[in-house]
Structures are given as C-alpha cells and as structure tokens.
N, C-alpha and C positions, 0 to 999 in steps of 0.2 A: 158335263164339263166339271172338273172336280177345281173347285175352287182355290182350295189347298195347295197346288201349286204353283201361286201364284204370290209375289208381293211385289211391296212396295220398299226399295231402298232408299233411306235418309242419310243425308253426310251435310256437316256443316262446312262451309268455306270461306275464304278468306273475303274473296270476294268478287265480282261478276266474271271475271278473266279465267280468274280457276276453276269455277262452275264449269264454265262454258270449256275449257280445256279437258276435265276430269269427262262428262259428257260425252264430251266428242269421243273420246279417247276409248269409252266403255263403248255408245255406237256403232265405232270402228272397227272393234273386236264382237261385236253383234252380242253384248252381254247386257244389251237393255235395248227396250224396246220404243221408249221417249226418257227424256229429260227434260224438266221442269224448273226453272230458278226461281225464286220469288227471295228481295230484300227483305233484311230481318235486323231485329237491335236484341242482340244477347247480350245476358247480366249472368255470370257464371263465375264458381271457384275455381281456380289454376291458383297453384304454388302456395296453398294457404292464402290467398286474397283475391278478394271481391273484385271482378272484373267486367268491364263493359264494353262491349264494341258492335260495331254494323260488320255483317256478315251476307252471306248469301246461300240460304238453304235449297240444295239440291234435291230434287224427289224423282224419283226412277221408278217404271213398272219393268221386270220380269220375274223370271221363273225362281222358283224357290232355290232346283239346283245349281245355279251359277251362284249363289250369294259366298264364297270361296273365295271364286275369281276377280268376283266386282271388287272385294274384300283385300285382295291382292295388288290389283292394278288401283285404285284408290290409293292404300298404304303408301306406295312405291312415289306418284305423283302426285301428293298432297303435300305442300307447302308447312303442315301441323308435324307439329311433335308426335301430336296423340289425336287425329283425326276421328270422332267421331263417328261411327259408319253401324247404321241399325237396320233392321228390315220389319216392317208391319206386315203381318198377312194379311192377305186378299180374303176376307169371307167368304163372298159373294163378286159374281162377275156375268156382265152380260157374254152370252156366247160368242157373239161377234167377235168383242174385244178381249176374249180369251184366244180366240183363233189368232189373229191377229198378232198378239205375245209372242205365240207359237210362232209361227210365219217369221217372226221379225228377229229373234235368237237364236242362237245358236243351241 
C-alpha cells in the first residue's frame, strides 16, 4: 500500500454548524472518507491585525487525488473570505485503513 496517496485535509471554520455542513457535504459527494471536528481558539493576522476567535478545525482522511475537488467544494461553501484549506500527507498507514479510503471515495 503506498502510502503517498494518501492525506489528511485541514480547513479552519467558523464554527460547529459549518464543520458539520462542509463535511457532510464532501461525504455526500464521497470525497473523504471521515470527518473529524474538534473546538479550537485561534489568535491569527487578517487585515493587518491581531485577531482572536473560537473556531472549529476540520480534519478529513482521503486520497491525494481528490485534494482539487475537496478544494473546490469547500471554497464554494465556506462562509470565509479566504478559507484556509491544507492537506498533510499520510506517511505511513495501516493497510486496513488504507483499504478502507479506497472503499469509501470516489
């Protein structure tokens, strides 16, 4: 199993509603394989000033080649100006949960 094409998509959000909508939404079109939210307190620059807020960080496993699409349908339904939206790669993965990926995108 080649690990490589595999990752992990990040996007930051506004907040639990949007997670869970943006989510669904990639799910639906089978361009990820789970969705993960976990509460977060960002301290970030926008418009030349120091900014604070609670957020809701999204974490996604699929495939390398959807990161376009995901990239697409995020942009489109993301409440941000300038959404955020990164991918970490998968080094390493059990085979199972490589199958799996497979299985579960398109």
């Amino acid at each position: 199993m080649n690990a490589s094409e595999y990752i992990q998509v990040v996007v930051s959000c506004s907040d639990d509603k949007e997670a869970e909508h943006i989510g669904k939404s990639l799910l639906d079109k089978r361009l990820i394989a789970c969705a993960k939210s976990f509460p977060v307190k960002s301290n970030f620059i926008w418009q030349g000033k120091v900014q604070r807020d609670n957020e809701t960080l999204l974490v996604m496993e699929t495939k390398t080649s959807l990161f376009d699409k995901i990239q697409e349908t995020v942009s489109k339904e993301h409440s941000y100006d300038l959404p955020v939206i990164y991918a970490v790669p998968i080094t390493h993965i059990n085979s199972g949960a490589g199958a799996w990926i497979n299985e579960s995108v398109d």
